[in-house]
N, C-alpha and C positions, 0 to 999 in steps of 0.2 A: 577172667580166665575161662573161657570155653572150650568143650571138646567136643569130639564126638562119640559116638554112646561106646565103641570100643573101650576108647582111651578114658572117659569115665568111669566103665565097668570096673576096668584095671585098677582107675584113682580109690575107688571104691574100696576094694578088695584093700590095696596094699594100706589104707587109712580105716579100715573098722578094726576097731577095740570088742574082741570080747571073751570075757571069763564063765565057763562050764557053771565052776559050782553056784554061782548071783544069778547067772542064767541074762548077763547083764552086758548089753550092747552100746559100743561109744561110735560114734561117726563124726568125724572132723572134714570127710572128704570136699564137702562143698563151701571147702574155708580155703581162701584162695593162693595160698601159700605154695612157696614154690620148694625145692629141693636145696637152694640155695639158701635161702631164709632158713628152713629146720638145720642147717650145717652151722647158720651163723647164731642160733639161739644154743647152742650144744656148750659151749664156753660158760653160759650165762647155767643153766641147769644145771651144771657142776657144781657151781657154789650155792645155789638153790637147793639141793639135795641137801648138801652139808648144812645149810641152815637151818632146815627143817629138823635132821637129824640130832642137830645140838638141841632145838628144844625142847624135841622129846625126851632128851638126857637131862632137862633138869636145866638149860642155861637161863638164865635174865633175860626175857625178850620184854619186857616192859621197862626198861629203866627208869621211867618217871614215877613208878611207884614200886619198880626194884621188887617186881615179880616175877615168877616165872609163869610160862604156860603151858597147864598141861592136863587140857581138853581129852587129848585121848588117853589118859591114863587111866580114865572115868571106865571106856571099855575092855580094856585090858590093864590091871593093875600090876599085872606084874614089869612093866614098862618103869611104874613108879620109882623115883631115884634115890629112895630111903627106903626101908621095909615098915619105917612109921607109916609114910605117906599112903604104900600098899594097902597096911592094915586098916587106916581110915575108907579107903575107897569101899574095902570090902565090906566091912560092919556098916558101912552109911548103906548101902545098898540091902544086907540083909534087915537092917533097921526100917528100910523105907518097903520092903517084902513083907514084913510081919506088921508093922502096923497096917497099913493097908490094907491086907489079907482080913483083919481082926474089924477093920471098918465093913468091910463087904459083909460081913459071916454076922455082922449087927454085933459084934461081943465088944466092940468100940461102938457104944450108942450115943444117940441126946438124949438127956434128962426126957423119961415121958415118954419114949417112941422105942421100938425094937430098933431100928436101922434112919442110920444117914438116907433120906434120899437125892440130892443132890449136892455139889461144891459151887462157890463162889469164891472164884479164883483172882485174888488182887494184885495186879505187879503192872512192869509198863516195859517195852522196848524188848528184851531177851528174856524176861522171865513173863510176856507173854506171847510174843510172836511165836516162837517153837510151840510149848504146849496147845495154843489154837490150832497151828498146822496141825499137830499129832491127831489132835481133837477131831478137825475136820477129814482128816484121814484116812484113822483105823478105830476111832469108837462105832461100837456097835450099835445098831439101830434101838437095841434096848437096852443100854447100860446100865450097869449096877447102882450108878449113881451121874446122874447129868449135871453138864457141866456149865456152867454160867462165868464169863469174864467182865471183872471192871478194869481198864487198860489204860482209862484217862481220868484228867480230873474234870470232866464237863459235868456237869450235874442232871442234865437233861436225861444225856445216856446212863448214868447209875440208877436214876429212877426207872428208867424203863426195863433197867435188868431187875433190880428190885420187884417190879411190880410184878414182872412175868414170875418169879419165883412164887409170889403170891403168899397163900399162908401156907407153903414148904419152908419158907424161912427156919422155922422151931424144928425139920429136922435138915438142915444144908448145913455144911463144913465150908467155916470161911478158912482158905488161907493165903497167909499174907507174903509176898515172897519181896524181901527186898536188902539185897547185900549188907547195906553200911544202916538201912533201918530208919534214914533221914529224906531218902527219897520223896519229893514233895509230895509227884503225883499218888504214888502207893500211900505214903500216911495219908492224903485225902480219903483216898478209898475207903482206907481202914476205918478213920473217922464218921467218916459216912456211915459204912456197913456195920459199925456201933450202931449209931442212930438209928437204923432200921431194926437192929435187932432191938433195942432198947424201946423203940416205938410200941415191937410186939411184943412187949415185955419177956423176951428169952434174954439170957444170961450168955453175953458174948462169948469169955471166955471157955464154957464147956464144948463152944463148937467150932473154936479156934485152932490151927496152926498155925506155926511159924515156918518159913526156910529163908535163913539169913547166915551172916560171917557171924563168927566166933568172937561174944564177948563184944557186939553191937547193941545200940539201944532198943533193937528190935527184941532180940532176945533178953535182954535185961527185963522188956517189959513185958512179955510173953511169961515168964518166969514168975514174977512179982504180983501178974495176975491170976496165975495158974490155966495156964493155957493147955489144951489138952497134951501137946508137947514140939520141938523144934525139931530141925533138920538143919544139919547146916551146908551154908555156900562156899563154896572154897576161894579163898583168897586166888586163887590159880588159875579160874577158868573164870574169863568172862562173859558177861552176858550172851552177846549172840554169842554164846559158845558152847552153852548151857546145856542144851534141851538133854543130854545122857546124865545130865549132874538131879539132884533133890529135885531144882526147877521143873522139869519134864517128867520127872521119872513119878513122882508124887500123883499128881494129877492123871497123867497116863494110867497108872495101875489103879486107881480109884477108878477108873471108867472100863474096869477088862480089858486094857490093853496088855499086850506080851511085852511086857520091857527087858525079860531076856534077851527076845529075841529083835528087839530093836540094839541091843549094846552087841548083839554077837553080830547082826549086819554093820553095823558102824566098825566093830574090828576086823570083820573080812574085807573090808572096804580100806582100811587102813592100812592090811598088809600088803593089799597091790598098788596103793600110793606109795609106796618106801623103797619103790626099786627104783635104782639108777640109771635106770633106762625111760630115755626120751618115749618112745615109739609104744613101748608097754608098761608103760604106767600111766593111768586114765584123768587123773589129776594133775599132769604132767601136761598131757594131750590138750585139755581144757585151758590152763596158763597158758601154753603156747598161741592157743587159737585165742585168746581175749587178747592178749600181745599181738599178733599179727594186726586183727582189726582193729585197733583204734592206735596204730604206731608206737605201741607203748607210754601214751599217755592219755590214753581212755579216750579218743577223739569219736570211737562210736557208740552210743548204751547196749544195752543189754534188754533184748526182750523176749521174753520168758513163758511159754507157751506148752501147760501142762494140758494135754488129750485126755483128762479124766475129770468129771468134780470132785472126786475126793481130795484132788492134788489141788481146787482153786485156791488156797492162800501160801502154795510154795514160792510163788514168783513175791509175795511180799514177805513172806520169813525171808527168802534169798538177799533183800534191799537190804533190810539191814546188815546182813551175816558180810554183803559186798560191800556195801556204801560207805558202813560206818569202818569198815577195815580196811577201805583201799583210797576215801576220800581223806585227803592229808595234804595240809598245805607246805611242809617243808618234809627233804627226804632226810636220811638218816647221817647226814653231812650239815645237815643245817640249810642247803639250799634250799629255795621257793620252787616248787615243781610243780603244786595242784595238779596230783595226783587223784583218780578216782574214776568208777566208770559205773553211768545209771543202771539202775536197773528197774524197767516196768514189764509189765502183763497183765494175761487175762490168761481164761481156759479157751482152748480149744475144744468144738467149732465155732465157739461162740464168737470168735472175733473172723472167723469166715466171715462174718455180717458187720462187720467194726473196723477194725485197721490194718488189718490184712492188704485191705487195699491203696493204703496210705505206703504200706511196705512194698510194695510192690513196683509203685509206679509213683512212689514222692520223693523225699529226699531221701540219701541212701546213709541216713545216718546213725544205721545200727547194724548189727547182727541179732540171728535169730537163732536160742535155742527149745528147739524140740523137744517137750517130754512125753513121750509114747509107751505103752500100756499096753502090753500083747492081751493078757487076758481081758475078753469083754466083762463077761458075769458069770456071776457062781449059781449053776442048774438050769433047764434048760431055753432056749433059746427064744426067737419069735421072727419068723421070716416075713423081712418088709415086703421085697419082688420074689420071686422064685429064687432060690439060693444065695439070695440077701439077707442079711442082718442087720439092724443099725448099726452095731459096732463095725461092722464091714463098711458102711458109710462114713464111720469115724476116723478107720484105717486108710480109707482110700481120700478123707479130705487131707490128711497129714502128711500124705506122698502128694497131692495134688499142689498142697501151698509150698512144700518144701520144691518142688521143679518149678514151680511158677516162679517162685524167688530167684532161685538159680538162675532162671533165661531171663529173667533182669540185672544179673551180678548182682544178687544179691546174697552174703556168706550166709550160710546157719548151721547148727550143730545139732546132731540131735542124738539122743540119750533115750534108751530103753531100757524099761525092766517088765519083766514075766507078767507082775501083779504086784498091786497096792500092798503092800504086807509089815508088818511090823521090823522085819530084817532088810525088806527093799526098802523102806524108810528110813531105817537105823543106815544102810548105806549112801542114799540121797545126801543126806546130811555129810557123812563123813565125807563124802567126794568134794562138797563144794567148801567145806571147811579147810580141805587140803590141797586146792585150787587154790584159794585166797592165801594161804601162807605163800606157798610158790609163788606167785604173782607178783606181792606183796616186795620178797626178795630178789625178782626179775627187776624190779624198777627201786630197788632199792627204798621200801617204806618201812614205817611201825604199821604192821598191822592191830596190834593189839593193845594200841589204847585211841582216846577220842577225845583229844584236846577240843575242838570243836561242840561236841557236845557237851562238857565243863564251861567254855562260854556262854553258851545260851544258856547254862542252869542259874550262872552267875547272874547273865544280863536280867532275867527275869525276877530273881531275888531283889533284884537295885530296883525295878518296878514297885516291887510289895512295898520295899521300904519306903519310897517317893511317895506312894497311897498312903501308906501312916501320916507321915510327913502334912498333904494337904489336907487331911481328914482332920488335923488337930490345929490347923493356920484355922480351921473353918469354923472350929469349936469354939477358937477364943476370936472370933471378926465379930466385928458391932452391927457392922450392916454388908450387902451383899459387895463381892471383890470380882473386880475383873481377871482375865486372862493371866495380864500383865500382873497385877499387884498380887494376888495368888502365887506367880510363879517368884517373884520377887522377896514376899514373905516368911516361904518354903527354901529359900535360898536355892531355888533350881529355875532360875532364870533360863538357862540352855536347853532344861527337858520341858515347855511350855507342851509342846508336841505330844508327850507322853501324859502330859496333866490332863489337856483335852479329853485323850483315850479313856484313862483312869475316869474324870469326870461322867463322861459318855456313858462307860458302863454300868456303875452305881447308879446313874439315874435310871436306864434301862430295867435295872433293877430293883427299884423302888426301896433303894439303901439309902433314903434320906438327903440326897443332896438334890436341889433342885437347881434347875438353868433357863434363864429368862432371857429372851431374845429368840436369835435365828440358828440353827444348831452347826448351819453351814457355812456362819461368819463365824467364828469360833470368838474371834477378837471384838462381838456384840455382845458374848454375853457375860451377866451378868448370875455368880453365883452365890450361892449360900446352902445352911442346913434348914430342912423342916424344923418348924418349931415343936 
């Protein structure tokens, strides 16, 4: 759809989104949607609204574990649909204010030292995507306390966080964030970050937290150890859904971040997603344009192009908060849809020099959204030419690729706020969480659960056990076993494949088994244990 610059000027105008008090601008104009198409999605938002609306009243949007969801009740409690529910939101939050406050002031110490100085924050998927965004975001160059994350279980990487903490270990707060308290990769962690503190001989427990569900094994063991003390995760809100719950809010305030004023931006953000109106409500705006571009069945990704490095890990918090909520293989009728829409990025201008140009002039199989950042920097300035700025060069590559796209038919959206801030953060968040619910009910899905993700926890627990499995065929063989006779012994003739893997890696690892032959005839060789 092309115009010319009148009839653009007008598209412009009648299609920018924005609110006084956020100081916060939405632009959909160069999303190629016609007047017909917004008449023919108005039916569908109808009941989009109402869905939304039931569940912030409290409905069942998870029936397969027959919970409800309610994320935003985190910022505004009085939404909450019990005056129980209210009361917890509110004491969990002055709870998570006053310890906190008591860690910075050192009146919460380690054994030995006046003050914490850093955290070592263990969790994987939503309980550490958001708190790194916030991290990377709005901690302060000098924080009260610096923040270190384990997110996986590779061992490679937990050493190298370890190491950089160095001997701060004896004063660093580990805590452990993990719902059900079974999560493999987080107990790794935790295990791990035992062993390092026990290495240096400090006493895990004193510099331990917890933030988990209620009457989970995490907290059972937090307790039994004497952990400095828990927080808990609400049955109600899931992971990527987290970051205003304990999960984010913990962390964030241990580093001076304003978690006020992150929960009061997420509920200003929340009240102008709740209108009934297509045109002015900006989460609204957003469903419709991911709906237009990929047909409504995510036919193009999403890539995600924040103007600032503070913002580089929002385009990967956004993967999961999109991916894991909108990729669904059947909709809420039981049909097969494979439902879902990518999302990748980078910061801008750094991909001026990357794929920008791939966007421009390859396949046109995405949209583009724009995150843009009025204020350069705080004091004053440094002129590159004569009444140039770098940021002025930042500004003018963002108008540059956003028209370049354009005279390619190429859609993109782009999305402004003032400044980085703890309230434009808190609304970032809440706009794209209430995009995905919409969405979600345009194409009729579950956004809020992850059978997919339960498979692969599943599939890779059946590995562990298959490793038991050959580890003990190998314990009692008299002499070395083939491929075959291994897989035969273990009664897993069908996973030879995954024995291999298993095999492979242990040896890699100088765990004892050894493999004689050619590594890349698999069915040459011959294995067994060191003696």
């Amino acid at each position: 759809m092309h115009m010319d610059t009148a009839a653009l000027w007008q598209r412009y105008q009648d299609w920018l989104y924005y609110d006084k008090e956020l100081g916060f601008y939405l632009d959909v104009s160069r999303m190629g949607f016609d007047e017909a198409f917004v008449e023919q999605m108005k039916p569908k938002f109808e009941k989009a609204f109402k869905d939304m609306d039931a569940l912030e009243k409290g409905a069942i949007a998870n029936p397969d574990e027959d919970r409800m969801v309610g994320h935003y009740w985190l910022r505004n409690p009085d939404l909450a649909p019990t005056p129980e529910l209210k009361k917890e939101i509110v004491e969990n939050i002055q709870k998570i204010e006053n310890f906190t406050s008591k860690v910075r002031s050192g009146e919460i110490h380690p054994p030995g030292a006046e003050k914490f100085t850093d955290i070592l924050s263990i969790g994987i998927g939503g309980s550490a995507l958001g708190p790194q965004f916030v991290a990377e975001a709005l901690a302060p160059l000098d924080p009260p306390l610096e923040i270190h994350f384990v997110d996986n279980t590779d061992t490679n990487g937990i050493d190298r966080t370890i190491a950089k903490i160095g001997d701060r270990l004896k004063t660093t707060l580990a805590i452990v964030i993990s719902k059900s308290g079974g999560t493999p990769e987080t107990r790794n962690g935790m295990i791990e970050a035992k062993a390092a503190y026990k290495a240096q001989n400090i006493d895990f427990a004193s510099h331990a937290i917890a933030i988990t569900g209620e009457n989970s094994k995490l907290e059972a063991q937090a307790k039994s150890e004497g952990w400095l003390t828990t927080f808990p995760m609400h049955d109600w809100v899931g992971g990527r859904t987290s970051e205003m719950s304990a999960v984010g809010l913990v962390d964030a305030a241990l580093q001076g971040i304003d978690i006020q004023g992150m929960l009061d931006g997420a509920k200003a953000m929340d009240d102008l997603t709740r209108k009934h109106d297509l045109k002015t409500n900006p989460a609204a705006l957003l469903a419709m344009s991911w709906y237009y571009a990929g047909n409504g069945k995510g036919e193009k990704d999403m890539v995600v192009l924040p103007y600032q490095d503070s913002l580089l890990l929002f385009s990967r918090y956004l993967q999961q908060l999109v991916m894991e909520s909108l990729g669904k293989e059947k909709d809420l009728d039981g049909n097969v849809v494979h439902q879902g829409i990518a999302v990748y990025g980078n910061k801008g201008s750094t991909d001026q020099h990357a794929y920008v140009q791939q966007l421009r002039e390859g396949i046109p199989n995405f949209f583009v959204t724009f995150i843009e950042v009025l204020k350069d920097r705080v004091g004053k300035t440094v002129e590159i030419e004569p009444g140039i700025t770098s940021g002025d060069f930042l500004s003018g590559y963002i108008q540059g690729s956003r028209q370049a796209l354009y005279e390619n038919q190429r859609d993109s959206i782009t999305v402004t706020i003032p400044e980085v801030t703890p309230f434009t953060v808190g609304a970032l968040i809440a706009l794209y969480e209430r995009a995905v619910g919409l969405y979600a009910s345009l194409v009729n899905i579950n956004a809020y659960h992850q059978p997919g993700v339960e498979a692969g926890k599943k599939a890779a627990a059946s590995v562990l056990e298959l490793q038991k499995k050959v580890m003990q065929v190998l314990k009692q063989a008299d002499s070395p076993l083939s491929l075959s006779e291994l897989g035969q012994k273990a009664e897993a003739r069908e996973q030879i494949e995954s024995i291999y893997k298993i095999l492979r890696h242990l040896n890699a690892n100088s765990r004892g088994v050894v493999l004689e032959g050619n590594l890349g005839e698999p069915n040459s060789l011959k294995i067994s244990l060191q003696n």
